[in-house]
Structure formats: C-alpha cells, structure tokens
C-alpha positions as CSV (number, residue, x, y, z in Angstrom):
1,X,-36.2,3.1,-291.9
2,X,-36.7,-0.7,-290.8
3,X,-36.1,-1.5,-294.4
4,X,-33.0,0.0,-294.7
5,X,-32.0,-1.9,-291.3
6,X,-33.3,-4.9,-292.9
7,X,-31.4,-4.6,-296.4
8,X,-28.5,-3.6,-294.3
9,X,-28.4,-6.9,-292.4
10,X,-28.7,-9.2,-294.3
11,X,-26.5,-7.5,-297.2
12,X,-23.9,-8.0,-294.6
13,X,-24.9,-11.2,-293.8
14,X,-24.4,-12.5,-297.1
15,X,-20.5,-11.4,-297.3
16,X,-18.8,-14.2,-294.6
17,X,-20.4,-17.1,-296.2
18,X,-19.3,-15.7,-299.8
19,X,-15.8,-15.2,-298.9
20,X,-16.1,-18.6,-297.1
21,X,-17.1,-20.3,-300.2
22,X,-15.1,-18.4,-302.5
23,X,-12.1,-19.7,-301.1
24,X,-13.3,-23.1,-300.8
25,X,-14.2,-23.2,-304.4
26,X,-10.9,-21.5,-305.3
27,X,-8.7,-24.1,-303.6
28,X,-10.6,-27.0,-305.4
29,X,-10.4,-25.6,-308.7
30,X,-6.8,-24.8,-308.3
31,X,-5.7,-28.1,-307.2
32,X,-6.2,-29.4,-311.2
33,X,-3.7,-26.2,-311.8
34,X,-1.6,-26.7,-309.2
35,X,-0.5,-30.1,-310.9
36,X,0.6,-28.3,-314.2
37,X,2.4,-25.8,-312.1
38,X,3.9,-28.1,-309.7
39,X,5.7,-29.7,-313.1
40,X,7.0,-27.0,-314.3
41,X,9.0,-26.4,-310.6
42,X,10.2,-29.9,-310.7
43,X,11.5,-29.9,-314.3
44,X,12.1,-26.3,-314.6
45,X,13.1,-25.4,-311.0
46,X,10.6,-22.1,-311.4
47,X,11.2,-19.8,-308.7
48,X,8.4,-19.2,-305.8
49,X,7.7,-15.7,-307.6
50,X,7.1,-17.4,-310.9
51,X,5.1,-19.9,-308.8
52,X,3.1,-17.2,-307.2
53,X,2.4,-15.7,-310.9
54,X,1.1,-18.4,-312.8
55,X,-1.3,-18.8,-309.9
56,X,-2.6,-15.4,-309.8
57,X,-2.8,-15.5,-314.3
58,X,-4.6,-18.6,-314.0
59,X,-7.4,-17.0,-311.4
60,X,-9.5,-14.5,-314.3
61,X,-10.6,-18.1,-315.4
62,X,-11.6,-20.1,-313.0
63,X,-13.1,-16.8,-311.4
64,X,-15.3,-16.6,-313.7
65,X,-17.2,-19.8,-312.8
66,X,-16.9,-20.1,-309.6
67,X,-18.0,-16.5,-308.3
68,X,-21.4,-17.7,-309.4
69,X,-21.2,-20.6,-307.6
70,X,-20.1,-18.7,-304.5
71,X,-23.0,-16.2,-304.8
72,X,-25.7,-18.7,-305.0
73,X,-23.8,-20.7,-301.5
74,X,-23.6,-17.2,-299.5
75,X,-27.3,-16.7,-300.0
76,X,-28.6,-20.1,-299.4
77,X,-26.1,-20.4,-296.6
78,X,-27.2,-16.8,-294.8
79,X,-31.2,-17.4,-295.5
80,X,-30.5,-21.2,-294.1
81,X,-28.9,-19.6,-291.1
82,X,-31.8,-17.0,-290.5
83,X,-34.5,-20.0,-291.2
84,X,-32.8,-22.2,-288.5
85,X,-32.4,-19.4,-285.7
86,X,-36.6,-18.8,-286.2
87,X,-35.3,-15.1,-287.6
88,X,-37.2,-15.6,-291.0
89,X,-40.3,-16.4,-288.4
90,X,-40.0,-13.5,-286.5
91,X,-40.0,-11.6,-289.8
92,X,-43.3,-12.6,-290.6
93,X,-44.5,-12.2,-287.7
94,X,-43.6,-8.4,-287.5
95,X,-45.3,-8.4,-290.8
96,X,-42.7,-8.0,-293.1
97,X,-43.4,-9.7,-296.7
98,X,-41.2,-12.7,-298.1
99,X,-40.5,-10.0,-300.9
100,X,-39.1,-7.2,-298.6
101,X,-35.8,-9.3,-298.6
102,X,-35.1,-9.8,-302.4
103,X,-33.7,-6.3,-302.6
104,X,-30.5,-6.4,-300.8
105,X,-29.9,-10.1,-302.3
106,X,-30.6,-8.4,-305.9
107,X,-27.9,-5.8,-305.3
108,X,-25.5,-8.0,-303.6
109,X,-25.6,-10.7,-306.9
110,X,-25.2,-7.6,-309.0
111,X,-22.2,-6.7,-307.5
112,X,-21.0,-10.3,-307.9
113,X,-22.3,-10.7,-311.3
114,X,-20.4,-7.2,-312.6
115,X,-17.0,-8.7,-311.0
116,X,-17.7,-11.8,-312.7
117,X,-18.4,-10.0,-316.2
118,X,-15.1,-8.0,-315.3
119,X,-13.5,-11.2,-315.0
120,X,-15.1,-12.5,-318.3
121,X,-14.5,-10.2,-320.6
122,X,-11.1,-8.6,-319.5
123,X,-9.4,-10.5,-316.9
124,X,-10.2,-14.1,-318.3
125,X,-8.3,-13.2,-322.0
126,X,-5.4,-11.5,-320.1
127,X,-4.9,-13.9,-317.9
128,X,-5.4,-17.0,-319.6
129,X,-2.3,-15.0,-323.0
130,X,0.0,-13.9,-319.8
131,X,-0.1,-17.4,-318.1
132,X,0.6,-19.3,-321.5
133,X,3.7,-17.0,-322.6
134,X,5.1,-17.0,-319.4
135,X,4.5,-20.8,-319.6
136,X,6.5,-21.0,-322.6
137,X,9.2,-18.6,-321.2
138,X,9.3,-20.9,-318.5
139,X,10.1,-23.8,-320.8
140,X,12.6,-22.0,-323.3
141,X,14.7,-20.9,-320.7
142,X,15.1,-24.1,-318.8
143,X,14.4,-26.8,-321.5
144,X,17.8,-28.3,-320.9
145,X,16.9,-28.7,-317.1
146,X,13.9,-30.7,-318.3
147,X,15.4,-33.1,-320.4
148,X,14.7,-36.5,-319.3
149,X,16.0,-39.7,-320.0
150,X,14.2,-43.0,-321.5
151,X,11.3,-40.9,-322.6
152,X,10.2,-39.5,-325.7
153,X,10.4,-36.0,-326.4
154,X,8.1,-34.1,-328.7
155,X,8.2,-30.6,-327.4
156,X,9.3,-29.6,-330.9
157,X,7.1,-30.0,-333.8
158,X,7.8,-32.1,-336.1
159,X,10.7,-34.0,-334.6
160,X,10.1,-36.9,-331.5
161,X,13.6,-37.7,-330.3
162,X,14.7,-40.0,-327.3
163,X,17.8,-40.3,-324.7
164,X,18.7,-42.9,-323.1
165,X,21.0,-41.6,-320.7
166,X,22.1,-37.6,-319.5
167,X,25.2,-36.9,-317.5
168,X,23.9,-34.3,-315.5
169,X,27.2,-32.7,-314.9
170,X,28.3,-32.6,-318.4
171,X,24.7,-32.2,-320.3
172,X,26.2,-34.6,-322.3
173,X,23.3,-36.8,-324.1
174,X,24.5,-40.7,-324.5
175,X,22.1,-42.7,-326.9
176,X,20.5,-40.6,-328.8
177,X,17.7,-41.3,-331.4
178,X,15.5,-38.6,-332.9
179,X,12.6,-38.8,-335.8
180,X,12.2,-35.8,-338.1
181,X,9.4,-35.5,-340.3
182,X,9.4,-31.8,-340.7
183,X,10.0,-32.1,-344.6
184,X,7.5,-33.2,-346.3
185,X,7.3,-36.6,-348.1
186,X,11.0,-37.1,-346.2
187,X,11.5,-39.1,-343.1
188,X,14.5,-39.1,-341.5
189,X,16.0,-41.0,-338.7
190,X,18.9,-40.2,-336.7
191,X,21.0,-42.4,-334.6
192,X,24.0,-41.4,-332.5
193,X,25.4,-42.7,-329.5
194,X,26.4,-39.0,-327.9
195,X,25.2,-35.4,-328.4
196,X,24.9,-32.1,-326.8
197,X,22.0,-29.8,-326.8
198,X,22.1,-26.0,-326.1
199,X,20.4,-22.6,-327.3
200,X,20.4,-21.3,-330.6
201,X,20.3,-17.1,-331.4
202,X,16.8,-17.0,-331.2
203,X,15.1,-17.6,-327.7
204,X,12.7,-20.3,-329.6
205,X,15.6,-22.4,-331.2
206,X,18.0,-25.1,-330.1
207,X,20.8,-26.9,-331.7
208,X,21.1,-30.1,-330.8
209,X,25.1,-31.6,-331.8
210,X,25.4,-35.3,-332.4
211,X,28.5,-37.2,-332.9
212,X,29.4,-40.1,-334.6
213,X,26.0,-41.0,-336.0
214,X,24.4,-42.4,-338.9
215,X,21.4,-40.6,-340.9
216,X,18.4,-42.7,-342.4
217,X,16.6,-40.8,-345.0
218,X,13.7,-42.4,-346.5
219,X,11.6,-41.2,-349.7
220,X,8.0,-41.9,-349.2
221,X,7.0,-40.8,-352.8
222,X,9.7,-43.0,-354.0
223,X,9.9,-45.4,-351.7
224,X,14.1,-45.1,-352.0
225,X,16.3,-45.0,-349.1
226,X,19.6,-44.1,-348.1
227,X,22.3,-44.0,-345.3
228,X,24.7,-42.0,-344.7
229,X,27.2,-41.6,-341.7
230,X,28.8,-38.8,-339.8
231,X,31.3,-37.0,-337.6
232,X,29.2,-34.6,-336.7
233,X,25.8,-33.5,-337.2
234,X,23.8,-30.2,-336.0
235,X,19.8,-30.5,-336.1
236,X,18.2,-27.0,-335.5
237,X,14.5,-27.4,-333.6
238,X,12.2,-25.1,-332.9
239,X,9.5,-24.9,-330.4
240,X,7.3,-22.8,-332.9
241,X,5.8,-24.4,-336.0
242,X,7.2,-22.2,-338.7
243,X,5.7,-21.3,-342.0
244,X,2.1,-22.0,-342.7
245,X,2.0,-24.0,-339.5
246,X,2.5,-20.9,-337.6
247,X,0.0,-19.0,-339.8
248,X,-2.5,-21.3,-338.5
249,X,-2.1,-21.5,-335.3
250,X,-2.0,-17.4,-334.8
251,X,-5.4,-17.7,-336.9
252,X,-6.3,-20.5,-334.5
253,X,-6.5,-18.3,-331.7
254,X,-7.7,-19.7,-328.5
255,X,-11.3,-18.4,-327.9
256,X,-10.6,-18.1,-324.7
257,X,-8.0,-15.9,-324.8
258,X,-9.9,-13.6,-327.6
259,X,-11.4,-10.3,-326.2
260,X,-14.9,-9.3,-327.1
261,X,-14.2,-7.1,-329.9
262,X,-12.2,-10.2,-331.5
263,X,-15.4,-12.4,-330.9
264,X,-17.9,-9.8,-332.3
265,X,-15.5,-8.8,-335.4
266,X,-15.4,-12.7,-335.8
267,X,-19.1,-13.7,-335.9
268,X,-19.3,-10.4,-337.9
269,X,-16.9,-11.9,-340.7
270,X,-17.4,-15.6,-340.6
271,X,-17.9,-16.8,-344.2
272,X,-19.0,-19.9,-343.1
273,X,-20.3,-21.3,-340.0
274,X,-18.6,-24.2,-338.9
275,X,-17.8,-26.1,-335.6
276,X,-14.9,-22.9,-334.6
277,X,-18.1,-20.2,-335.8
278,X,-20.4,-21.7,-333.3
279,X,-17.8,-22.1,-330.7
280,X,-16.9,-18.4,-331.2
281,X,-20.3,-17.2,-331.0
282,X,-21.0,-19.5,-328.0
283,X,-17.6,-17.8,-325.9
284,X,-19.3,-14.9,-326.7
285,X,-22.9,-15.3,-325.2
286,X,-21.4,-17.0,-322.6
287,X,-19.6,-13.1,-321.7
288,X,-22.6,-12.2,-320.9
289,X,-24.7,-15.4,-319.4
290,X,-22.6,-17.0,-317.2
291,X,-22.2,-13.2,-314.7
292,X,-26.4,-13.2,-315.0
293,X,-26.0,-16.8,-313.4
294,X,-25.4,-15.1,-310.3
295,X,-29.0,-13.0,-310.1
296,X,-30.6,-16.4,-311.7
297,X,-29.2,-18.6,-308.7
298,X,-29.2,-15.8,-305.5
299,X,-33.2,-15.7,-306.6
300,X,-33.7,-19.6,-306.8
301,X,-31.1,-19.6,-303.4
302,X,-33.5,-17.2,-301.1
303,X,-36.3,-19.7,-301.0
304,X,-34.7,-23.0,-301.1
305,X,-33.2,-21.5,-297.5
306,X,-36.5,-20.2,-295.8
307,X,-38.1,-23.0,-297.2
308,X,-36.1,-25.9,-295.5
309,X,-36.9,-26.6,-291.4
310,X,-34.7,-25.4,-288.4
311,X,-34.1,-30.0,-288.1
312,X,-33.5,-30.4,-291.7
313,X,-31.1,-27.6,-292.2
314,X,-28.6,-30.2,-293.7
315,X,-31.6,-31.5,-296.3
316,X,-31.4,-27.7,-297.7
317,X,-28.0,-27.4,-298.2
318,X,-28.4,-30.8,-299.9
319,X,-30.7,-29.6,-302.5
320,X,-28.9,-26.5,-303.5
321,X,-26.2,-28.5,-304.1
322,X,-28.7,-30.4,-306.4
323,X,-29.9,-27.4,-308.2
324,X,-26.5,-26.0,-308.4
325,X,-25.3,-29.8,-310.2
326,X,-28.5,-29.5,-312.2
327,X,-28.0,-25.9,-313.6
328,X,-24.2,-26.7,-314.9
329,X,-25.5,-29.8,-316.1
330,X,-27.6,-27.5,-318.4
331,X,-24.6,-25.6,-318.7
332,X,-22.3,-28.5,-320.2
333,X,-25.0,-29.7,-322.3
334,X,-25.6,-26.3,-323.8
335,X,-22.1,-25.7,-324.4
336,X,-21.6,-29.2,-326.0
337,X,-25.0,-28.6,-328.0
338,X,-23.9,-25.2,-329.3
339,X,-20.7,-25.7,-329.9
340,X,-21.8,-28.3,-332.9
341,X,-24.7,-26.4,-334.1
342,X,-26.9,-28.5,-333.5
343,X,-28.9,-25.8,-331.2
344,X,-28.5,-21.9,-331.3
345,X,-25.6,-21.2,-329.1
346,X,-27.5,-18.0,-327.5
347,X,-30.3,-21.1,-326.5
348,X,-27.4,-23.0,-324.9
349,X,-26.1,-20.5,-322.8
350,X,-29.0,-18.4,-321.7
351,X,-31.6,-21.5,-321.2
352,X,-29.9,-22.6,-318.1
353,X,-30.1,-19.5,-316.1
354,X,-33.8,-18.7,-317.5
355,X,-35.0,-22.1,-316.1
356,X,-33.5,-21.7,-312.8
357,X,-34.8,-17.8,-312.9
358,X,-38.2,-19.2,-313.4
359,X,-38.2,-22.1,-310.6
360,X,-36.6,-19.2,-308.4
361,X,-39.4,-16.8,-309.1
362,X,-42.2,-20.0,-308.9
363,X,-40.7,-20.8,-305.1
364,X,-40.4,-17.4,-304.4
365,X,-44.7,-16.9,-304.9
366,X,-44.9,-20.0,-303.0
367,X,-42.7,-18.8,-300.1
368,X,-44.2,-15.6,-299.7
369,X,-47.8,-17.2,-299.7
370,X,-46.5,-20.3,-296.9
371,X,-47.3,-22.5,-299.2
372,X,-45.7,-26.2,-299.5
373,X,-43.5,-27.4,-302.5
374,X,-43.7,-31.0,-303.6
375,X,-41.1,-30.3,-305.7
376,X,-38.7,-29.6,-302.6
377,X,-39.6,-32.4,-300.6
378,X,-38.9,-34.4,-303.8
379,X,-35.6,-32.8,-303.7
380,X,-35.3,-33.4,-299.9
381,X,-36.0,-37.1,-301.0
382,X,-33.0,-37.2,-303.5
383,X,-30.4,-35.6,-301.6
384,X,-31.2,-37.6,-298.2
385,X,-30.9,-40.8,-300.6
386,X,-27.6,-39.6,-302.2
387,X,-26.2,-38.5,-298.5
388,X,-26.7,-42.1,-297.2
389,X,-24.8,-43.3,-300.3
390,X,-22.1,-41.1,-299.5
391,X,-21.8,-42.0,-296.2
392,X,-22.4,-45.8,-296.9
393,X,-19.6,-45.5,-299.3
394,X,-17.3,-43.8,-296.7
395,X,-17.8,-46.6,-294.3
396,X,-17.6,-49.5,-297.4
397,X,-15.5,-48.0,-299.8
C-alpha cells in the first residue's frame, strides 16, 4: 500500500513540470518556424486559420525532439524539488530504498517515449507532406501578391527573372528582365519594359505577357547568337520541374516525410549504399532511438536531482542541462557520422542513449548506497564556471 502512495505521488509530481517544459521548449523551437510562417502572411496575406494550420503541421516534428527533452526536465525538476524540501531525506529515513522510486519514473517515460514514437513514425511524415503542400498551395494561389520589385525571382525552375517596378493597382510589371535556361544548350534572355503576369489552366502554371521586348537567344554548342524583337511575347513557367526533373525529385523523397514501411522497403532494395542509403537507414533507427531517449535520460535525471544539496539546487539544474547538451552533442555527431558511412548508422543513433543509460544506472548504484560522485561535483564545477560567464556576459556584453 505505501508503495502505491509513493508511485502515485511522485507520478503526479512529475506531470506540472513536464507540461511546464513542454511548452517552454515548444515556444523556442517554434520561433525558427514562426519566421517562415510569418513570410508567408506578409507576402501571401494567409489567413489566421491557415496561420493556425501550418503551426499545428509543423508540431509532429519538432515533437519528436523535444518530448524527450521535456521528460528528462520534469524528472530532474520534481526529484530537485523533493531533494530541496528534505522529502528524499525523510524517505530514507522511513527506510524506503533509492530504487523504490524508479518505478513510477519508468512508466511515466514510457508513456512519454510511446507519444514520442507516435509522433515519429506517423505524426512526423504527415505532418511534415501536409505542411509542405499546403505551403505550396499557399504560394500558387497568391504568387501574384508576392511579387516584389528590384529582386530576383527564382520560384520557377529554370528561369530567374527581375522587376523593377509593380503597379499594384494594375499588376502591371514595368522593367522586366527574365533568364531562361530551361532548354538545354539554349540560353535565352528576355528584355521588356512592361508585362503582365497571371494564372495559367493548371493550378502550377503562369503565363507571364510581355510587350514590346526583345529576345536574346544564345547557342552554347555553337557559340551563335541571335536577336529578335517583339510585340508580344507569352512565357509559360511552372513551379514544378517537369520531365525527368520531376521524376527525381518524387524519387528524391524527403526522408523525413517517408513512413516506416517506405524506409524499410528502401534499405530492403538499395542496390547500392550511398550517402541517401545511410541517411535512409539512419531516419529509420532514429524511429526507434530517439522515443527510448526518454527512459535513457528520466534514469540519468532521478539521481542527478537527489544528488544535488537543498543550497546548490541551482548547480543541479545546471548540470542536467550539461548532460542534456552532452547527449545531443552525441546525437549530432552520430547523425553527421552515419549519415556518410563512416560509422554504422544503428551505432550513431543508439550510442547516445546507451551511454547516458549507463551513467544513469552507475549514479543510480551510487545514490542508493549515499555514496559521493566526483564526477558530479566536476559537473557542479563546469556549470558554476559557465553560469558566471553567462552572467558576466549579461552585465559586459
């Protein structure tokens, strides 16, 4: 019975701080996001319910790494709490092992780290295909509204054109001077001092009408030349690639955005293993390591929080903010590693959570015996020295 109290309490202990630092971390993640969408309601004039879309599409992804991140800040931030109030004393003292409390932490990261595979393997490729069609929506619907003057355009492959001036009551485009390289071993450049563009029959196409211009094709096999003038001239561009262009880029699908049945049937069927095979098969391990992360860091989190003193409760925080920089610092390094084959890519991704499973276990045996770390008072050491030169810099920027 007192362990199911126990389990109880802190398991609901651990859910204010993780809803605390869940939204923390979602707002500073977002605010990279929020740039991209904020363009697209200045140039595009987006509604606030296309607004509030792309922001909820764009949430499967960063999701994915920061519930981890949130798990491990709920735990040290409830066992840090319980340490300073004496309540992990009193524990002991009612004789109740260090190990009684890894239970409800256990089923609270699993609960985390199941939402975060959720997010991983379904919500992170829907999300991330939604928010770039309705991206492109966006941008096909409203790409006269985006048109800006004295700066060069290339939104269409293929073709780079530039305005000089728009009469925004008119759409009427003074100046005009476009490059077009779309055929091959043909340049062409196109100069005319008015033009119109609006929508073609397909949602992807625009016709863009010039007037009075002259045409500049050059011959690059050749090296010939010619000139020839006009009345009027129609350009059709397109915001997909056609042809083999296109063919390659649906091949080239974003690895991200593949589900795990595309990633296995990949690996399974790779004829060779390049840079995009180990990048592939890197996404895929990385389904399944990065919601373990969670268990890995809520075990490491427990006794970095008991372990720090009631007057040093800042010093604790300070160094699971260390080991939290140190584990994506694996992290990166792993995915930079495995992505060029120059290590396995399932070493990569599952090598940072075994090493910070392992120094969780190893503090955990030293917390339950009251035994003293060096390697935390090192720890205590480096973040007190990288608080003061935050603060130092704060006062002497």
């Amino acid at each position: 019975m007192r362990s199911r109290i126990l389990h109880r309490y802190v398991f609901m202990e651990l859910i204010p701080p993780f809803a605390m630092s869940l939204a923390f971390f979602m707002f500073v993640f977002l605010m990279g996001q929020l740039l991209d969408i904020t363009n697209l309601i200045v140039n595009y004039q987006v509604s606030l319910a296309v607004f509030g879309l792309l922001l909820v599409l764009s949430l499967p992804y960063f999701l994915v790494y920061i519930i981890p991140m949130a798990t491990m800040m709920s735990v040290l931030l409830t066992f840090l709490r319980m340490s300073g109030d004496n309540e992990i004393v009193a524990l002991k003292a009612g004789g109740i092992s260090m190990y009684r409390l890894l239970p409800p932490v256990l089923f609270f990261a699993f609960i985390c780290m199941i939402i975060t595979g959720v997010m991983g393997l379904y919500g992170m490729p829907w999300g991330k295909t939604a928010y770039e069609r309705l991206a492109m929506d966006v941008a096909r619907s409203n790409f006269n509204i985006a048109l800006k003057a004295n700066t060069f355009n290339d939104a269409f492959p293929g073709v780079i054109f530039y305005v000089n001036d728009i009469d925004h009551q008119t759409r009427e485009l003074h100046n005009v001077f476009i490059e077009d390289n779309r055929q091959e071993d043909v340049s062409s450049t196109i100069v005319a001092p008015r033009g119109y563009l609006f929508g073609g029959e397909d949602p992807n196409d625009f016709v863009l009408r010039l007037y009075d211009g002259t045409v500049n094709h050059v011959q690059i096999d050749t090296r010939s030349a010619h000139a020839t003038k006009f009345d009027t001239y129609d350009i059709r561009l397109d915001l997909q690639p056609q042809g083999d262009a296109a063919d390659s880029r649906e091949r080239k699908q974003d690895r991200r955005e593949m589900m795990l049945t595309e990633l296995i049937e990949y690996v399974r069927s790779a004829e060779t293993k390049d840079r995009r095979y180990y990048s592939i098969l890197m996404e895929l391990h990385m389904k399944f390591s990065i919601p373990f992360a969670c268990i890995a860091l809520s075990v490491l989190a427990v006794p970095l929080g008991i372990q720090t003193l009631t007057s040093k409760r800042s010093a604790g925080l300070g160094i699971g903010l260390v080991c939290f920089l140190f584990y994506y610092l694996l992290l990166s390094a792993g995915m930079v590693l495995g992505e060029t084959g120059m290590i396995n890519p399932a070493a990569g991704m599952w090598l940072p959570n075994m090493v910070m499973f392992a120094l969780g276990i190893y503090l955990w045996v030293k917390t339950a015996k009251d035994s003293p770390v060096a390697l935390l008072e090192s720890l205590r050491d480096l973040s007190g020295r990288m608080a003061a030169l935050i603060k130092n810099y704060i006062k002497h920027p």
